[in-house]
C-alpha positions in Angstrom: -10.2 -3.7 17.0 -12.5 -1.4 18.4 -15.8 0.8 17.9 -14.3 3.5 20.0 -11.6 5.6 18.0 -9.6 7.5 20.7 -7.6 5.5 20.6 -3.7 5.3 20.0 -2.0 4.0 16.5 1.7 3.1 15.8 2.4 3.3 12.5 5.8 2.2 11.3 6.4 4.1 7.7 4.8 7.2 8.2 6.7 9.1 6.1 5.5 6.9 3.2 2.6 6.6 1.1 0.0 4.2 2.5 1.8 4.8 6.1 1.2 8.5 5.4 -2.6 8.3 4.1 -3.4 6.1 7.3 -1.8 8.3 9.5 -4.2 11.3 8.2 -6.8 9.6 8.0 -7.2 8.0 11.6 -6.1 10.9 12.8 -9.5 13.3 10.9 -11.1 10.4 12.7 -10.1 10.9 15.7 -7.1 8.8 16.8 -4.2 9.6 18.5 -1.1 8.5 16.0 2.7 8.1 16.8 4.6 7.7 13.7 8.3 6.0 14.3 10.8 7.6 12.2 14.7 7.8 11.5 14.3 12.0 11.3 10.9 13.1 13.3 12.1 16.6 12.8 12.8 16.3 8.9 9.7 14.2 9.0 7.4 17.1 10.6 8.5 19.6 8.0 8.0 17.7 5.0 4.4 16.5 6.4 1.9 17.5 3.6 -1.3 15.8 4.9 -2.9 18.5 6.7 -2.5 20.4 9.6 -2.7 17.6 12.2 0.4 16.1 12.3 1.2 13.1 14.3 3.4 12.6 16.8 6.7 11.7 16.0 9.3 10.0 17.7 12.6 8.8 16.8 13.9 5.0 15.9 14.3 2.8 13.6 11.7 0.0 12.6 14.7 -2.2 12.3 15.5 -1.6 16.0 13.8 -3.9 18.0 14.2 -2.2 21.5 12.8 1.1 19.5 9.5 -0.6 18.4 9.0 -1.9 21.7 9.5 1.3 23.2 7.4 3.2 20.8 4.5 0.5 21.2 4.3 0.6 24.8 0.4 1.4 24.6 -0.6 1.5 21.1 -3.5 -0.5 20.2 -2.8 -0.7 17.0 0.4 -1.2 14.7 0.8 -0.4 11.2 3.4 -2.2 9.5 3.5 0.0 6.5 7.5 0.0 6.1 9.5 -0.8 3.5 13.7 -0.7 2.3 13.7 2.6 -0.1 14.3 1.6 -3.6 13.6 -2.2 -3.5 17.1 -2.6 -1.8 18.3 -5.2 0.9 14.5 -6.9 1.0 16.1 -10.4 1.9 17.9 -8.3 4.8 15.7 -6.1 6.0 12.3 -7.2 5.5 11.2 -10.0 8.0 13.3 -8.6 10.7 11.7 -5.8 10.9 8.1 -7.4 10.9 9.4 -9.6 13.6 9.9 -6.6 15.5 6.3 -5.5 15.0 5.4 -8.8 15.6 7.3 -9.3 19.3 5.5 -5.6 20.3 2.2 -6.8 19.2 2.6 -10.2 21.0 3.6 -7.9 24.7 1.2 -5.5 24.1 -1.9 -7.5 22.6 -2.1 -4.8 19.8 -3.4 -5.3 16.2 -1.2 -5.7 13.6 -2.0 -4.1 10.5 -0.1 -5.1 7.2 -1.4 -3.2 3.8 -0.9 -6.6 2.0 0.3 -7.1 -2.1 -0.7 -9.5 -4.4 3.0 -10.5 -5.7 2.1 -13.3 -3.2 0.1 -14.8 -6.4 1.1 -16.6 -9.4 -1.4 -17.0 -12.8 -1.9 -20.3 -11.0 -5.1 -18.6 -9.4 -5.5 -15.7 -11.7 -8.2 -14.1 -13.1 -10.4 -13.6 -10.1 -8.6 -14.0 -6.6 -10.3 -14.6 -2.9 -8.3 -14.5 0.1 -7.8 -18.1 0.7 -6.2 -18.4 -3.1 -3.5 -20.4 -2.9 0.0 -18.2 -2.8 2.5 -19.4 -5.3 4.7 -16.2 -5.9 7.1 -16.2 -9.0 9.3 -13.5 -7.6 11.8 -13.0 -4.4 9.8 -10.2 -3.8 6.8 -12.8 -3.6 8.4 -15.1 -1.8 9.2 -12.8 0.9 5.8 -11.6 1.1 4.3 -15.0 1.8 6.6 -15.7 4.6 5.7 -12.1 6.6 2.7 -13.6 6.0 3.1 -16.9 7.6 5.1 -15.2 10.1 1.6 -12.8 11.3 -0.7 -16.3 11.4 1.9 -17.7 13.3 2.1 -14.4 15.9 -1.7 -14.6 15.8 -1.8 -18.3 17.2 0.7 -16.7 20.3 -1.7 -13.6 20.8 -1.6 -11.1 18.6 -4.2 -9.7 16.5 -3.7 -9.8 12.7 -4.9 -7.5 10.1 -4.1 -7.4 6.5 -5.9 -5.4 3.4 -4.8 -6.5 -0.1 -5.4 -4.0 -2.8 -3.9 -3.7 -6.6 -1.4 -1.2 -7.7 -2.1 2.1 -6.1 -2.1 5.9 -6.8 -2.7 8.7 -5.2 -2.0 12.4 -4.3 0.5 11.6 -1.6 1.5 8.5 -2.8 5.6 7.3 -2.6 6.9 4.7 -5.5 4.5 3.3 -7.3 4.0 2.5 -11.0 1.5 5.5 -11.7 3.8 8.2 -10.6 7.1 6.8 -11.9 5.9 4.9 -15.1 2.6 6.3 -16.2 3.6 10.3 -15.9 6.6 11.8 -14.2 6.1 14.4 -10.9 6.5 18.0 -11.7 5.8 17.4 -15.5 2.8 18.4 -17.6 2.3 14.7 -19.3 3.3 15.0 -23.0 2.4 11.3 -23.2 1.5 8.3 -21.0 4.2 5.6 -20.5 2.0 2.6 -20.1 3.4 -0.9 -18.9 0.8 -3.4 -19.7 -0.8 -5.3 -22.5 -3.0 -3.8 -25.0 -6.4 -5.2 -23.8 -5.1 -6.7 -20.7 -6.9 -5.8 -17.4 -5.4 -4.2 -14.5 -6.6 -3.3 -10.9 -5.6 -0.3 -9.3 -6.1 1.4 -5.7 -7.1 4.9 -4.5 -4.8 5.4 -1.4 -7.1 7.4 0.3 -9.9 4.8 -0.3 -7.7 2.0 0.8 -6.7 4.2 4.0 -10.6 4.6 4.9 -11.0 0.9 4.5 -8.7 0.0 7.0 -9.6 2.5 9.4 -13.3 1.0 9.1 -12.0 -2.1 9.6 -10.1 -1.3 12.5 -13.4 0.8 14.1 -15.5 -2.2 14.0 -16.9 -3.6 17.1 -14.5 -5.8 19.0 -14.6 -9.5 17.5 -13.2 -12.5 18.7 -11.0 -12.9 15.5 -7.0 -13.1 15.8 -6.5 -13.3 11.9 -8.3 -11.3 9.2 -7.5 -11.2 5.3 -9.6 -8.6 3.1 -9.4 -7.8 -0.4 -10.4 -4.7 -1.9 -11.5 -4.2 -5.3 -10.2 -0.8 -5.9 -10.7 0.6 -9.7 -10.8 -2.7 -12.1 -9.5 -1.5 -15.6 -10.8 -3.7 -18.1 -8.4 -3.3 -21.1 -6.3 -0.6 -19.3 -8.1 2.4 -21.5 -10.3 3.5 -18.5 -7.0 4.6 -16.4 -5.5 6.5 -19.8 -8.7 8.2 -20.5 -9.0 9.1 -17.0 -5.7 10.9 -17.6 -6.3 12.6 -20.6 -9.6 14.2 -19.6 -7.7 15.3 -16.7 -5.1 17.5 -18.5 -7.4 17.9 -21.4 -5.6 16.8 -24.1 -5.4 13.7 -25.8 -1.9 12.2 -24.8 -0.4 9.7 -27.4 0.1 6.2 -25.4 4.2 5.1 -25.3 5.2 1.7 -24.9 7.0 0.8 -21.4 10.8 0.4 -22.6 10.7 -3.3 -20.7 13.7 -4.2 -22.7 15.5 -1.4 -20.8 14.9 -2.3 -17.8 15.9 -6.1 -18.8 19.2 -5.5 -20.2 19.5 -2.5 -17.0 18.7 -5.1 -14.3 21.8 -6.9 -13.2 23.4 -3.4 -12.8 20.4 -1.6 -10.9 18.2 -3.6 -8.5 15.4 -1.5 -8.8 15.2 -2.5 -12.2 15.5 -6.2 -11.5 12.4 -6.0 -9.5 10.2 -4.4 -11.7 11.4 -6.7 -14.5 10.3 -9.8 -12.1 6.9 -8.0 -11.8 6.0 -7.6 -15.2 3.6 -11.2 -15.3 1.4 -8.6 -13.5 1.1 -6.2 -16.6 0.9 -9.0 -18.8 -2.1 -11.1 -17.3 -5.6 -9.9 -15.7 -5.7 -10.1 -12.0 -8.8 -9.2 -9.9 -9.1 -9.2 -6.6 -12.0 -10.5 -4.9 -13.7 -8.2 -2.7 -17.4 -10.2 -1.2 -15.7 -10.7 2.0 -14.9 -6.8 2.6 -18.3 -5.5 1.8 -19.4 -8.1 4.1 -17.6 -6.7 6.7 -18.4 -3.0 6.4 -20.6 -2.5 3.7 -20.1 -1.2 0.4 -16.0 -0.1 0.0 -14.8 3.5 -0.2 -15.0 4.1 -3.9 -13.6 7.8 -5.3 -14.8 7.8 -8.7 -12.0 7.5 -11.0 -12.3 11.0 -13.0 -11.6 12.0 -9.3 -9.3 10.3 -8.2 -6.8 10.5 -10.8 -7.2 14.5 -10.8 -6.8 14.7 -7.6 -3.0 12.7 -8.1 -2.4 14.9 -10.7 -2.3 17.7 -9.1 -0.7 16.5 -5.8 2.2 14.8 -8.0 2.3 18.7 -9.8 1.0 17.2 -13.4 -1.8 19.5 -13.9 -2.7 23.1 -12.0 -5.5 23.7 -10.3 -8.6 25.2 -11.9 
């Protein structure tokens, strides 16, 4: 990690949402980025984050000779890929961070992982530092904690380690996530709000773009001798989960009735459709409060980047195509 910013990023998931925010971001910063893809010209098209684009080049993240290739100078890496669909994660997963990892160990780069918290368990629930114990309940979790393991241990053989933690997140440009797919549907006016959680239960969520300027600050800090760094950010805490429903009803000006989040559906649906096993293993996270801890982040670089949340969930709105502009 570096003060100076001209500098060259990998980032491995580009085409997604938190690999696509980063990518914009350090690049109106000022970095050079080089975004590995499977279709850099389908990819260059469909780019929607302004008009500089980064560069892309061809390979797969599961392709360990491509990584290498692609990281050849890099300082940084940002492992922001995933399988599509929640498919093949006992397959796919922790080879391809191994890949990252093996560049990162040849080329001395930073490794940067935008980290989750299905590593927890309500064992350490409500309020969650970084060294909170990691009990997952969920394969999903599980899998988690061992990429983990698997970036302290590449740390102790040279590499530089970075990871951000940050609750569910939203955003304008933002991929699969439970906002987008649960809350509202793209392209739709809302008629209602599908919410998933309690009735008075908390729940944190995370402005993409704010998360993506944390991590570039993070990465522009002046070099330290540190090989492995865990920060958590606090995002937008929703106390009962009113604030985020009220934040979408002011911003399509109506007040949207509140549906219940057909969980039996996906129950009965999930030996048939892994997608819906998943998200039926996630649902202790809609059903108990769990806040990240952020003391050690505004340690490091101050107060985080907070959008208001009036904000940010217009501006989502309007990037999914909810709500018009003006």
């Amino acid at each position: 990690m570096n003060g100076n910013p001209k500098q060259t990023a990998l980032v491995l998931g580009a085409t997604g949402g938190i690999g696509g925010e980063l990518s914009a971001t350090l690049l109106r910063r000022g970095w050079r980025v080089r975004a590995l893809c499977r279709s850099p010209e389908k990819a260059r098209t469909s780019w929607t984050h302004g008009e500089i684009s980064p560069e892309w080049v061809q390979g797969d993240a599961m392709d360990s000779h491509a990584v290498a290739r692609a990281s050849a100078d890099p300082a940084v890496i940002v492992h922001a890929v995933n399988p599509p669909g929640y498919r093949d994660w006992d397959r796919l997963v922790l080879p391809m961070i191994d890949n990252t990892i093996a560049a990162a160990i040849a080329t001395g780069a930073t490794i940067v992982l935008p980290g989750t918290v299905y590593n927890y368990g309500p064992d350490v629930f409500p309020f969650v530092a970084e060294d909170a114990a990691q009990h997952p309940l969920t394969r999903k979790g599980i899998i988690r904690v061992a990429m983990e393991q698997r970036l302290r241990d590449a740390a102790e053989k040279g590499a530089r380690v970075l990871i951000v933690r940050a609750g569910d997140f939203f955003g304008p440009h933002a991929g699969n996530n439970w906002f987008g797919q649960g809350l509202v549907k793209p392209g739709k006016i809302p008629r209602a709000i599908t919410y998933p959680g309690k009735s008075g239960i908390g729940h944190q969520w995370t402005y993409l773009p704010d998360l993506a300027e944390t991590m570039a600050r993070l990465l522009e800090r002046p070099q330290e001798d540190v090989r492995f760094e865990r920060f958590h950010m606090g995002g937008h805490w929703d106390p009962d989960g009113t604030a985020m429903i009220d934040a979408i009803r002011a911003a399509v000006g109506r007040a949207l009735p509140v549906r219940r989040f057909p969980w039996w559906i996906v129950r009965l649906a999930a030996p048939a459709v892994p997608l819906f096993g998943e998200l039926s293993e996630m649902r202790y996270l809609w059903r108990t409060p769990l806040q990240l801890d952020n003391t050690s982040l505004k340690a490091a670089i101050g107060n985080e980047p907070h959008t208001p949340l009036a904000e940010a969930v217009r501006e989502t709105l309007l990037g999914l195509g909810c709500i018009a502009d003006g």
